[in-house]
N, C-alpha and C positions, 0 to 999 in steps of 0.2 A: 409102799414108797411114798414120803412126803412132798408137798408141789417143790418144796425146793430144790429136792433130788432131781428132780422131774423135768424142771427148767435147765439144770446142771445141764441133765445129760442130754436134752435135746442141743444145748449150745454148743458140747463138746462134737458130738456128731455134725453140725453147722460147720463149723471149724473144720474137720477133717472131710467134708464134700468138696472146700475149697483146697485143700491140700492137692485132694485126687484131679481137680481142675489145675490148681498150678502144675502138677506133675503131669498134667497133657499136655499143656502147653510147652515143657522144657523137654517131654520127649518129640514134639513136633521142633522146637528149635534145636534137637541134636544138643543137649547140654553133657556136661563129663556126668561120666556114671557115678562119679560118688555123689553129685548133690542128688540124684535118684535116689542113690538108695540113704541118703540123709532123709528125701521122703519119706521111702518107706520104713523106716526107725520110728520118727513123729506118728505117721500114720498105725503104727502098730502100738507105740504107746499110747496115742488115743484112744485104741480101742481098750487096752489095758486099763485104762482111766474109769473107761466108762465101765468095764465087766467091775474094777473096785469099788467103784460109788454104788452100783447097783448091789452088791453083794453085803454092803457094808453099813450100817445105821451109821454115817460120820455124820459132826454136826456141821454147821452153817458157816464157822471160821475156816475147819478144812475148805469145803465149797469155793468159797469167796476166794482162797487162796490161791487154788488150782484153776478158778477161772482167770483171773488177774493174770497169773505167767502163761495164760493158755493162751488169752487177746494177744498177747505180746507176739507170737507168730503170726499176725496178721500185719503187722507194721510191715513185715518181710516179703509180701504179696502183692509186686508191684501191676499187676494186671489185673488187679480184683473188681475194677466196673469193667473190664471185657465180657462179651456176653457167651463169644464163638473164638473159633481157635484160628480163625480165617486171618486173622492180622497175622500171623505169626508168617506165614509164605509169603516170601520174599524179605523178609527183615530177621532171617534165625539166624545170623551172626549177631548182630545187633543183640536179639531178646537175652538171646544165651549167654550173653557178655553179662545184661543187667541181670539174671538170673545167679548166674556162678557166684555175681558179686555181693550175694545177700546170702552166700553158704558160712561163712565164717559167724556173721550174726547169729543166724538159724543155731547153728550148734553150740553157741556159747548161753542161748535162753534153755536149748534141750537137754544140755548136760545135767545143769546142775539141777532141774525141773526131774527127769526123769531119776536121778539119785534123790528128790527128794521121798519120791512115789516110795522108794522102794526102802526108805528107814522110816519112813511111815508105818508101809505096811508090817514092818520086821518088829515094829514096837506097837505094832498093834494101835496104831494111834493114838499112843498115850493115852488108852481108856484105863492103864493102872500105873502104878510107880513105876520107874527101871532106874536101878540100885548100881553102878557099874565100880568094882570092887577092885584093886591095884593096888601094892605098893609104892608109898613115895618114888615119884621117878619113873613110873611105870608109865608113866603115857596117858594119862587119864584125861589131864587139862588140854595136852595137845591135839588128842581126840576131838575132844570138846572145840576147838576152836578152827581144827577141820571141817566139822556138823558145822559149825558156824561159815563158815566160807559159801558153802552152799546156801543157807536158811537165812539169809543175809537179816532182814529185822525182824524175823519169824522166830528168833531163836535168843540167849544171852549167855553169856560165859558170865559164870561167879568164881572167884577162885575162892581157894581154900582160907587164905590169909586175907581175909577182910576186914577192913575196919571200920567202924557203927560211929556215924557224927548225929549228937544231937543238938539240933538249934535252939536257939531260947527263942519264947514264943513271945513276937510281942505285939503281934497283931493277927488274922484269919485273914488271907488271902483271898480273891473269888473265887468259887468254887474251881471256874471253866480255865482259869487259870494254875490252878494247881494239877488240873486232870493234865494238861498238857504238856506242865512240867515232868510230871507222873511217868507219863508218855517217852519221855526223851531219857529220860534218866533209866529207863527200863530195856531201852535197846542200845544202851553201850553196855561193852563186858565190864566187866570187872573185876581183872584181873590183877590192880596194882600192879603193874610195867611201868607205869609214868606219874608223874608229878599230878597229871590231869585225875587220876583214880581217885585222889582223897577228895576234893573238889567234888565228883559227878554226883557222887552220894550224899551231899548239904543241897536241899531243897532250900528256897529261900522263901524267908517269912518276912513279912512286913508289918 
């Protein structure tokens, strides 16, 4: 296992210690059992995270990726410089209000985080092609653009009917400037739906 596995999964396990501390805390302020067991979902996919990375040679962009939406349940952690659960007696209507109120958040960074865990692992991480084969009309692109709802700039729809603009060259750009054009033009689809599609595809030269 590389340091950077290493780090992953130490941070991933960080993460899920404060879980099991928020989740004492909302069971001493008496919170509704579902955002319990919204914990216990997170906390079980963490650990699922962590048995994957360990099991699995992924490289540094997975990582990076799954750390990134992982910080994001922490924004939802409104007791995180508490040290003891002592505050909570005498204010669990009060905590359990602020606590319930960050259930809808929590679930809307888990959903699509934990679907993405699991088309990851189903393609094997992309360590080879996957070819998905359909007749016209069959569903193929609106698949594509469901993967996309999840994978939000992790991912790009090309459609089938694309068309190739070339510019005339009449000067080289900066480099750091063209990487970032590179950048942008890479995470919209392109599906030609709109007027905008012909346009994304002309990089501009100067």
């Amino acid at each position: 296992m590389n340091q950077d596995t290493t780090n992953f999964i130490e941070h991933v396990l960080s993460v899920k210690n404060e879980f099991l501390i928020q989740r004492q805390i909302a069971i001493d302020a008496k919170t509704d059992e579902n955002l319990l067991d919204l914990y216990d979902r997170i906390t079980d996919f963490l650990k699922e995270v962590v048995y994957t990375v360990s099991t699995a040679n992924l490289k540094i962009n997975y990582l990076n990726q799954f750390k990134n939406n992982i910080d994001a349940f922490l924004g939802f952690f409104p007791y995180r410089a508490q040290t003891t659960n002592a505050f909570v007696f005498g204010n669990e209507r009060a905590i359990a209000a602020n606590l319930e109120a960050q259930q809808n958040g929590l679930n809307e960074i888990f959903r699509p985080l934990k679907f993405k865990l699991e088309f990851f692992k189903k393609l094997g991480f992309f360590n080879n092609n996957v070819v998905v084969v359909g007749a016209n009309g069959s569903g193929k692109t609106s698949i594509s653009n469901k993967f996309k709802e999840f994978m939000a700039n992790n991912g790009v729809v090309i459609s089938a009917q694309r068309i190739l603009l070339v510019p005339n060259f009449q000067s080289i750009t900066n480099p750091a400037t063209t990487f970032n054009e590179l950048k942008q033009i890479q995470q919209v689809d392109k599906t030609n739906k709109g007027s905008g599609n012909f346009q994304v595809c002309k990089m501009s030269f100067k």
